[in-house]
C-alpha positions as CSV (number, residue, x, y, z in Angstrom):
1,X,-4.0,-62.5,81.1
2,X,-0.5,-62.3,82.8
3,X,1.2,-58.9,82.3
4,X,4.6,-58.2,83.8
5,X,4.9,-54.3,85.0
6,X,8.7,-52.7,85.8
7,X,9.5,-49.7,87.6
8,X,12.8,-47.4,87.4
9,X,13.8,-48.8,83.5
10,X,15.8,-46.2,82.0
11,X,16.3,-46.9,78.5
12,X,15.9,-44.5,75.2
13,X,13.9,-44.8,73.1
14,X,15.9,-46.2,69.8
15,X,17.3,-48.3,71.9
16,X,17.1,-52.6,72.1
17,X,17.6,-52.6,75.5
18,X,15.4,-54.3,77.8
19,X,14.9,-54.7,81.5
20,X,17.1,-57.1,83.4
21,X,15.0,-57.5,86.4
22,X,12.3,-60.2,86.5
23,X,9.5,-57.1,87.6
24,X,6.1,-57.8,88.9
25,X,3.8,-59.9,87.3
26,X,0.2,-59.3,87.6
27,X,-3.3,-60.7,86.1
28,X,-5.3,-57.8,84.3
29,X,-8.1,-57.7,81.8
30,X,-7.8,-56.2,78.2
31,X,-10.3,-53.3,78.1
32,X,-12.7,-53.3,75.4
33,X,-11.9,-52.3,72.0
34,X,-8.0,-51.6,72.3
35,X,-5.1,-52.0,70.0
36,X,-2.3,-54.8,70.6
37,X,-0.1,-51.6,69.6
38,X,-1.4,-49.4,72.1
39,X,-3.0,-51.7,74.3
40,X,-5.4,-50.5,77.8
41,X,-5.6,-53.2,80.7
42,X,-7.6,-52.8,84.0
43,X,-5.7,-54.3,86.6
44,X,-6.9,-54.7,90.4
45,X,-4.1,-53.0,92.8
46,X,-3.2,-51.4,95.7
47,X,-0.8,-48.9,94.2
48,X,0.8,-49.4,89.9
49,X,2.2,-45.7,89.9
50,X,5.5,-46.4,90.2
51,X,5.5,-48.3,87.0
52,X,7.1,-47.0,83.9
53,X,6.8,-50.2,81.3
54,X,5.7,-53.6,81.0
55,X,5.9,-57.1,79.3
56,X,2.6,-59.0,78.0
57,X,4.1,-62.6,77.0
58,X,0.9,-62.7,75.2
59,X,1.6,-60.4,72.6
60,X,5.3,-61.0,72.2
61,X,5.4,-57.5,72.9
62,X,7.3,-54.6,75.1
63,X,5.8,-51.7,76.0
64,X,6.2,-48.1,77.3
65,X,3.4,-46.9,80.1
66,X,1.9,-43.5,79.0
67,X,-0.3,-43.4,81.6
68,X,-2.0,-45.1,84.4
69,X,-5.7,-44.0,85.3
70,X,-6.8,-44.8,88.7
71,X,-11.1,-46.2,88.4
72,X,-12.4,-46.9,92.1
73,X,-10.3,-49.8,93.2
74,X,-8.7,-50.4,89.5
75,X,-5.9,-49.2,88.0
76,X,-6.1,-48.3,84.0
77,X,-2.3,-49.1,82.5
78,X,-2.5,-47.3,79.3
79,X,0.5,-48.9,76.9
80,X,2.7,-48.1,73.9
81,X,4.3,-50.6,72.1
82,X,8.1,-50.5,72.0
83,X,9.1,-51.9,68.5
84,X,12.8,-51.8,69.3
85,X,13.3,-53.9,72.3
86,X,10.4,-56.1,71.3
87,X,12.1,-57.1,68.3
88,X,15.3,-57.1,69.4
89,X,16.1,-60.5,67.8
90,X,15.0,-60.0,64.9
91,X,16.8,-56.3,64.2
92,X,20.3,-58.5,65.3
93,X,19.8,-60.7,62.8
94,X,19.7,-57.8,60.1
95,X,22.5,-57.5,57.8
96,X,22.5,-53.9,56.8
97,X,24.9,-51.5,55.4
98,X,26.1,-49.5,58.8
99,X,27.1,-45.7,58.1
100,X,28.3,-45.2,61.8
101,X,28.7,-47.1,64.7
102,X,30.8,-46.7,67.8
103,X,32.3,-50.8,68.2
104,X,34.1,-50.5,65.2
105,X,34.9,-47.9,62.4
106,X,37.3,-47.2,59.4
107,X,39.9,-44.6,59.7
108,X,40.2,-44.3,56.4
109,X,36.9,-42.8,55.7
110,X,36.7,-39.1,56.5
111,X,33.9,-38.3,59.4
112,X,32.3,-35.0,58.0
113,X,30.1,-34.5,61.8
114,X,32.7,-32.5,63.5
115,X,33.8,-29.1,62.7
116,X,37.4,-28.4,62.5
117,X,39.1,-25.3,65.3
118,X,39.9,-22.0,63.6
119,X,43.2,-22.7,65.4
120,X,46.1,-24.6,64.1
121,X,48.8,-26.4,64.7
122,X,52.0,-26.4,62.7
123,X,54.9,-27.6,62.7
124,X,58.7,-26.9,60.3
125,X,60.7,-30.3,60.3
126,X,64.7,-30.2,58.8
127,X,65.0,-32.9,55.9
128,X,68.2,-34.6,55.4
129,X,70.4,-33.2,52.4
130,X,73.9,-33.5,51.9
131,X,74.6,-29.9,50.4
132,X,73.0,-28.0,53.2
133,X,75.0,-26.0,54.8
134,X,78.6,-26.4,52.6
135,X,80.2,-22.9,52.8
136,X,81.4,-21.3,49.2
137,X,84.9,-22.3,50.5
138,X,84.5,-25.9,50.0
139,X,82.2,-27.5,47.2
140,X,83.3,-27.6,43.6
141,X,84.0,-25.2,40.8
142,X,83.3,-26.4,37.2
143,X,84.7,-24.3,34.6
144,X,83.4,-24.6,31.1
145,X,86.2,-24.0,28.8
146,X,87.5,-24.2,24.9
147,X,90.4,-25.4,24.2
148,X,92.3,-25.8,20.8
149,X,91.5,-30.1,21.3
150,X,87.9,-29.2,20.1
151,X,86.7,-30.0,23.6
152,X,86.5,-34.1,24.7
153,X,83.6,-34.4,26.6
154,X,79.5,-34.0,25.9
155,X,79.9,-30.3,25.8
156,X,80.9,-30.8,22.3
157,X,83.3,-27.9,21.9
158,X,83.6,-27.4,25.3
159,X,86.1,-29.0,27.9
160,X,84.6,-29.3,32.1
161,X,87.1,-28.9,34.4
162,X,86.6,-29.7,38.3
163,X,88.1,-27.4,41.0
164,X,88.6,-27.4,44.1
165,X,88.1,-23.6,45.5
166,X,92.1,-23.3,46.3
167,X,92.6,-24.5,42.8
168,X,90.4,-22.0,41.2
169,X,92.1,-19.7,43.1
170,X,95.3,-20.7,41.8
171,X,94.2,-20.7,38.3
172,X,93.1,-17.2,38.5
173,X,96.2,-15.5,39.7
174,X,97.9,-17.6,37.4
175,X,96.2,-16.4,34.4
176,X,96.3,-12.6,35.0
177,X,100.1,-12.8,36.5
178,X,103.1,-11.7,34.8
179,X,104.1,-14.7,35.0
180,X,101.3,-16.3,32.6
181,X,102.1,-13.5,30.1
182,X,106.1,-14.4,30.2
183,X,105.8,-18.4,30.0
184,X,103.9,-17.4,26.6
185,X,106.5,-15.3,25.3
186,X,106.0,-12.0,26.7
187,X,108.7,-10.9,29.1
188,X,109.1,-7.7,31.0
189,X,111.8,-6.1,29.2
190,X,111.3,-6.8,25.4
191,X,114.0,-7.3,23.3
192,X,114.1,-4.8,19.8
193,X,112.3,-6.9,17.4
194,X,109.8,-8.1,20.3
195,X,108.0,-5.0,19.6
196,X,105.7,-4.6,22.0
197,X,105.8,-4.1,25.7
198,X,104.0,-7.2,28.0
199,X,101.5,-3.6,29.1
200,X,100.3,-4.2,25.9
201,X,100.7,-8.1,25.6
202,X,98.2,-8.0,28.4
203,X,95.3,-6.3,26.3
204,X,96.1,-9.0,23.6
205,X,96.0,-11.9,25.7
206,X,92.9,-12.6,27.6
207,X,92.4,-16.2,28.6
208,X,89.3,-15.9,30.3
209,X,87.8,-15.2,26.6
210,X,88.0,-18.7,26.7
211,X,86.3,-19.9,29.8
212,X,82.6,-19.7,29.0
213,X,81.4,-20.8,32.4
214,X,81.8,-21.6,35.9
215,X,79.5,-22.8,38.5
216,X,79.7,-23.5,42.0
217,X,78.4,-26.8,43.3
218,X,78.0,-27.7,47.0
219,X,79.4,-31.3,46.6
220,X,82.7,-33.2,45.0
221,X,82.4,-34.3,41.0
222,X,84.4,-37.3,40.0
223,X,86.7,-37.4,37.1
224,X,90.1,-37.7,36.1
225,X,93.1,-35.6,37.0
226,X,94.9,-33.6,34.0
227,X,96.3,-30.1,33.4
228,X,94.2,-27.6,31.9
229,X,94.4,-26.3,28.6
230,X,93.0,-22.4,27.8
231,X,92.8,-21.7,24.5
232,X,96.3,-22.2,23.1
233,X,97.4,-22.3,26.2
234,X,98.7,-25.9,27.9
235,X,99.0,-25.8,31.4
236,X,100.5,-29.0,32.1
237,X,100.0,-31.1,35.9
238,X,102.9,-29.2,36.4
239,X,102.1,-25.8,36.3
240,X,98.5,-26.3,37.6
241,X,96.2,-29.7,37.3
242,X,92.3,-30.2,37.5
243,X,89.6,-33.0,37.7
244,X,88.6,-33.8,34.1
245,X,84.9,-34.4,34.8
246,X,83.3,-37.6,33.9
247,X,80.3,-36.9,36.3
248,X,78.2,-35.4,34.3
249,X,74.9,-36.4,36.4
250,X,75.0,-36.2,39.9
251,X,72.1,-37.7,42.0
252,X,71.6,-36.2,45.4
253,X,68.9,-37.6,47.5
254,X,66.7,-36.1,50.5
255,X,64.6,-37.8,52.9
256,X,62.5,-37.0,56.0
257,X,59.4,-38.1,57.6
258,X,56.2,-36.3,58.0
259,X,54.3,-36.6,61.2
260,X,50.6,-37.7,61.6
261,X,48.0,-35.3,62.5
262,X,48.0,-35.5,66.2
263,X,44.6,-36.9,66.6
264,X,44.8,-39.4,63.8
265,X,45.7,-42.0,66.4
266,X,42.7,-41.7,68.3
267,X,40.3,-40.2,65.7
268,X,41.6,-42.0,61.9
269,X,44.3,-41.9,59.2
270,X,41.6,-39.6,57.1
271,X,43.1,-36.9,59.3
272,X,46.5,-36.9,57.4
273,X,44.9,-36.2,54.3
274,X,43.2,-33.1,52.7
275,X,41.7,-31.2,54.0
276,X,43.0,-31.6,57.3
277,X,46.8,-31.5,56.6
278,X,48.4,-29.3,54.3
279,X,52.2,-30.5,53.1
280,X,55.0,-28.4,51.3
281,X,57.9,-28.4,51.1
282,X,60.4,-25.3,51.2
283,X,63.5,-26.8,49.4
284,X,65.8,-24.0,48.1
285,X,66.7,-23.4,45.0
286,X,63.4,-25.2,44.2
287,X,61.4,-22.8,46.5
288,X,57.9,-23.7,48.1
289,X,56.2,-27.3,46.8
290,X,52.9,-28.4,47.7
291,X,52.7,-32.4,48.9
292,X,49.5,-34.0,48.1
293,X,48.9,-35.4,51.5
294,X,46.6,-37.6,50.2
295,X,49.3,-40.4,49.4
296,X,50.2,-40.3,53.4
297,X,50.7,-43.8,54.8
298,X,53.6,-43.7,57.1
299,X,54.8,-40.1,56.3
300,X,58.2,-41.5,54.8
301,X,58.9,-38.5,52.7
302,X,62.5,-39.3,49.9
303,X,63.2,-37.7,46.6
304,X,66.5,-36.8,44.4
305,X,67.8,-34.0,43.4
306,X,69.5,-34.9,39.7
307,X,71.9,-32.2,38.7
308,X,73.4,-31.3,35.4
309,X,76.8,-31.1,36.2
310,X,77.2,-28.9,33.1
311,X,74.8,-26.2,33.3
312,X,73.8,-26.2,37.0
313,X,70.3,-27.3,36.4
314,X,69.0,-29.3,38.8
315,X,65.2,-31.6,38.5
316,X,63.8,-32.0,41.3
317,X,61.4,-35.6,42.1
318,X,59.7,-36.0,45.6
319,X,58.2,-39.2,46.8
320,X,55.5,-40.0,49.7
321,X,55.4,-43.3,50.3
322,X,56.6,-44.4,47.4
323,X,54.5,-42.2,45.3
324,X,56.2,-39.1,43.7
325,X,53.8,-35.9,44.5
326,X,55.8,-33.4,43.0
327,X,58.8,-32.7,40.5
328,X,60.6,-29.3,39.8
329,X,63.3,-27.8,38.0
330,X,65.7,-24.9,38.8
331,X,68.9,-23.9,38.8
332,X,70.7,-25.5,41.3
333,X,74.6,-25.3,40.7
334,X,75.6,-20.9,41.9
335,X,76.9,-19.0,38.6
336,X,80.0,-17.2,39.2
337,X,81.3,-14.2,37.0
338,X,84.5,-14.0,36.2
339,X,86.2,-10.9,35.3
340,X,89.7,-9.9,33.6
341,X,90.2,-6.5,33.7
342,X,92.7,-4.8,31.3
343,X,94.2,-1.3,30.5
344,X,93.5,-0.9,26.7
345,X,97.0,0.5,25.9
346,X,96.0,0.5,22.2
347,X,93.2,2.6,22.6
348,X,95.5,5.0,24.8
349,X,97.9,5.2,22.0
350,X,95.9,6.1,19.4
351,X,94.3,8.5,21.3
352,X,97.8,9.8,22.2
353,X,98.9,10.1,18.3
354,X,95.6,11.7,17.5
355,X,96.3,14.7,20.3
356,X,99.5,15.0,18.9
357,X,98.2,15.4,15.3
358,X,95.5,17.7,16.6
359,X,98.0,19.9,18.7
360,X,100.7,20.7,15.8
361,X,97.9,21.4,13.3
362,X,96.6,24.2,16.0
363,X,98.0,27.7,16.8
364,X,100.5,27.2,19.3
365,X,99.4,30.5,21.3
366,X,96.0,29.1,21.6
367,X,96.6,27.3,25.2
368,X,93.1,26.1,25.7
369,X,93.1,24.6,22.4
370,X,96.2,22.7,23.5
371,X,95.1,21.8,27.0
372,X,91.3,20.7,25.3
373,X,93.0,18.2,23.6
374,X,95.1,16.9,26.7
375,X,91.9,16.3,27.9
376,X,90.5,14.3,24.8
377,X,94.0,12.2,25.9
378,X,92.7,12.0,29.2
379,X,88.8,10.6,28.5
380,X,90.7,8.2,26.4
381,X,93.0,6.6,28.9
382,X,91.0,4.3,30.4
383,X,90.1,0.4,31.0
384,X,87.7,-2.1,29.3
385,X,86.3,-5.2,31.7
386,X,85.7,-8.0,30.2
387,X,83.3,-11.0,32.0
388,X,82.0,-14.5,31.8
389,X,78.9,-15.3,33.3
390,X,76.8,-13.5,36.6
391,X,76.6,-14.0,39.7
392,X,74.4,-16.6,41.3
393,X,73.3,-16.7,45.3
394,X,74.7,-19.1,48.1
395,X,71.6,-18.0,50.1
396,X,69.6,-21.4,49.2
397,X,72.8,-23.4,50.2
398,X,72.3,-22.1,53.6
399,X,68.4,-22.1,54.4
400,X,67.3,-24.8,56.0
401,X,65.6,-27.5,53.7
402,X,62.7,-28.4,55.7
403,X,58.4,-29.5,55.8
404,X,56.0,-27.2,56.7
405,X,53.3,-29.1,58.4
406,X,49.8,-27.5,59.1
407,X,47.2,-29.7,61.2
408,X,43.1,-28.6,61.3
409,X,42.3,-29.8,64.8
410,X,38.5,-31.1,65.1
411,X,36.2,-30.5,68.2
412,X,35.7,-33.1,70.6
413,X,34.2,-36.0,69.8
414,X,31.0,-38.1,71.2
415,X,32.2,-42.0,69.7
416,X,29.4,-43.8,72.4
417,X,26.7,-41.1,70.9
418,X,27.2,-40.5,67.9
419,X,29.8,-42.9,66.5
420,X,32.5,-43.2,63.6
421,X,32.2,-43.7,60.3
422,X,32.3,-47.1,58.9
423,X,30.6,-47.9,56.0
424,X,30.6,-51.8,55.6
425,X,27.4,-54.4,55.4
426,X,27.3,-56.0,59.0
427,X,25.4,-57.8,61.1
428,X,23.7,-55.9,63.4
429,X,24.4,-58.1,66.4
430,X,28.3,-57.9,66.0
431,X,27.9,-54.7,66.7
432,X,27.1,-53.4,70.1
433,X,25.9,-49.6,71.6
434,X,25.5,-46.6,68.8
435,X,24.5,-47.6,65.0
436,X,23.3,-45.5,62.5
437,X,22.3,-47.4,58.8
438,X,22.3,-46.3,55.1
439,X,19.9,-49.1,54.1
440,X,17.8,-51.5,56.2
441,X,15.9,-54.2,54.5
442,X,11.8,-54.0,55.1
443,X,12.2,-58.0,56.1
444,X,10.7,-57.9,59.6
445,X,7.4,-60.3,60.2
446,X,5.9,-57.4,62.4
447,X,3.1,-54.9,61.5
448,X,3.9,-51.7,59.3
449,X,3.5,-49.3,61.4
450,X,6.1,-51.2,63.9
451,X,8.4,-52.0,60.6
452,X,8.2,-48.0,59.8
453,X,9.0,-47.1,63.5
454,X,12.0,-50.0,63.3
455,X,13.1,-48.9,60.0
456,X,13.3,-44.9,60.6
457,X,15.0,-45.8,64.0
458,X,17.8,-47.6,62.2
459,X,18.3,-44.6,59.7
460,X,18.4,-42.2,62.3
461,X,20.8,-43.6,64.4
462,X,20.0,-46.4,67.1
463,X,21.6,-48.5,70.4
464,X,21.8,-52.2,69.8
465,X,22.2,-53.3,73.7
């Protein structure tokens, strides 16, 4: 019989591959008693040990030479079958459900063989906002306040005004002027049957009882123009006007993009999710939210900020991609206290009347007794503040609204080796170089100790070439 010997073929051993060259064929004898799997033939030769594997067309067969025994003048090729490239064909034909495989992959699903670095790589990307960076001297001041109309607006009893920051200003030193208290009827010098003095008007009047909030906002609210009424009080356009709110919702949006992990290009989109990429997002007042990267597509990050033009609360609601990933609330508008300050003359007057009392009913020659109560007069004298709300902080109006980015870099790769994930029922044949299967099918017409050796090949991991 005809048997075809080749010298130098470098293939591996789960591989398909077979030898290109046409070799040397030569005419040998089966030796007595041998398997067609492992196969001994005496051939007559000068020299066969340079060969390294053969072909015998008679057994449809490829095979790997373990040895070659040299008997007087013949050679003994002892043979191993090679299931792989002998049944090539056949293990093309195969459609089987292919974990890995270097010709094509899915990016999608995450490849679990390579350990991620200890090191990482971050980066901080500025959102777009429009109330970033608006100074306390510009924005909008919206003063909750009860009037004697019963209040017009959603606030029930309560009227919104809009101001500009020169207008509250305005306001302000209107109200606690001297001029506020003589427009109502309390003039400097009082007339006989007046009474009282405008000192003491001042501890009576107090219009900023009557303004039960005010809150900063770093944008412009819509409304109408009016004058302001306090109280009992009309300020007409004349004397001072306002912005009669009608926006009592105000929709702010924010949008930015998120990068891609820097190897998802090269290595998959799986990369951009967890837990490869960590997302959040540092949004003052709202503080530090986590993104669920595992909605990344594109990276298209867009939200709104709706604020209660009211109270100052604002809900936050943060898309990626068109899915929202995270909502909050806080308080978004900046409380501002305002404070009247005013002598209490009453209380200085009584106290005056008392000492008097106290002094008369005392021996005159007792001094300390006298200058005791002069004292009492003193601790008496004093001033009683009186304030609407507390202070809020600008400090979130000026930190930069941004997305903190962190990236787990993976080791280097061996795609021709070892392949990406795929996951799909293929045809073997369409796919060339590294496979690895999850399930072959036992359909090959071949014995079973060569189906075995084909089958555990596949699982492993094999070369289709």
């Amino acid at each position: 019989m005809d048997i075809v010997l080749y010298s130098g073929v470098d293939k591996r051993i789960n591989s398909t591959k077979r030898p290109t060259g046409a070799g040397t064929t030569f005419s040998g004898v089966l030796k007595e008693g041998c398997s067609v799997l492992t196969p001994v033939v005496l051939i007559e030769a000068a020299n066969l040990s340079g060969y390294n594997y053969a072909l015998i067309s008679a057994f449809g067969r490829y095979y790997y030479i373990t040895d070659i025994v040299s008997i007087n003048n013949l050679w003994e090729v002892h043979m191993k079958v090679d299931p792989m490239s002998s049944n090539r064909d056949l293990i093309g034909a195969l459609s089987v459900y292919v974990e890995r495989a270097d010709a094509d992959f899915d990016g999608e699903v995450s490849d679990n063989l390579y350990p991620g670095k200890t090191t990482l790589q971050a980066q901080d990307i500025p959102i777009a906002t429009s109330w970033y960076g608006v100074a306390p001297s510009g924005g909008t001041y919206v003063l909750g306040i009860i009037d004697k109309t019963g209040g017009s607006q959603a606030g029930g009893a309560v009227t919104y005004y809009a101001m500009s920051p020169s207008q509250l200003r305005s306001l302000m030193a209107y109200l606690l002027s001297d001029t506020f208290l003589t427009d109502n009827g309390f003039p400097a010098t009082m007339t006989a049957t007046q009474q009282i003095s405008q000192a003491v008007a001042k501890t009576l009047v107090k219009p900023l009882d009557y303004i039960t909030s005010c809150i900063w906002f770093p944008y412009a609210i819509g409304g109408s123009s009016s004058g302001v009424t306090i109280g009992y009080w009309d300020l007409d356009s004349n004397t001072f006007s306002a912005t009669k709110i009608s926006d009592y919702i105000t929709a702010i949006p924010i949008t930015g993009t998120i990068p891609a992990h820097p190897q998802a290009a090269t290595r998959g989109n799986y990369l951009n999710h967890a837990p490869y990429t960590d997302i959040a997002l540092r949004l003052p007042p709202f503080g530090v939210i986590p993104i669920n990267p595992d909605y990344y597509v594109s990276g298209a990050l867009s939200g709104y900020v709706y604020v209660d033009n009211l109270t100052g609360k604002g809900h936050l609601r943060v898309s990626l991609d068109g899915k929202v990933v995270a909502e909050s609330v806080a308080l978004f508008g900046v409380p501002i206290q305002l404070s009247q300050i005013t002598p209490d003359f009453l209380g200085i007057i009584g106290a005056g009347i008392k000492t008097i009392s106290n002094a008369i009913q005392k021996p005159f020659n007792s001094l300390s007794n006298v200058f005791s109560s002069v004292g009492n007069v003193l601790e008496a004298a004093g001033t009683t503040p009186s304030s609407e709300g507390v202070n809020g902080s600008f400090v979130s109006n000026i930190v930069i609204p941004m997305v903190s980015v962190k990236y787990t870099v993976l080791v280097d790769e061996d795609r021709a080796e070892l392949g990406r994930p795929l996951c799909q029922v293929r045809t073997v044949n369409t796919l060339p170089g590294y496979i690895k299967c999850a399930a072959v099918p036992d359909t090959i017409p071949r014995t079973q100790a060569e189906k075995d050796e084909i089958v555990n090949m596949m699982l492993g991991g094999f070369f289709f070439e």
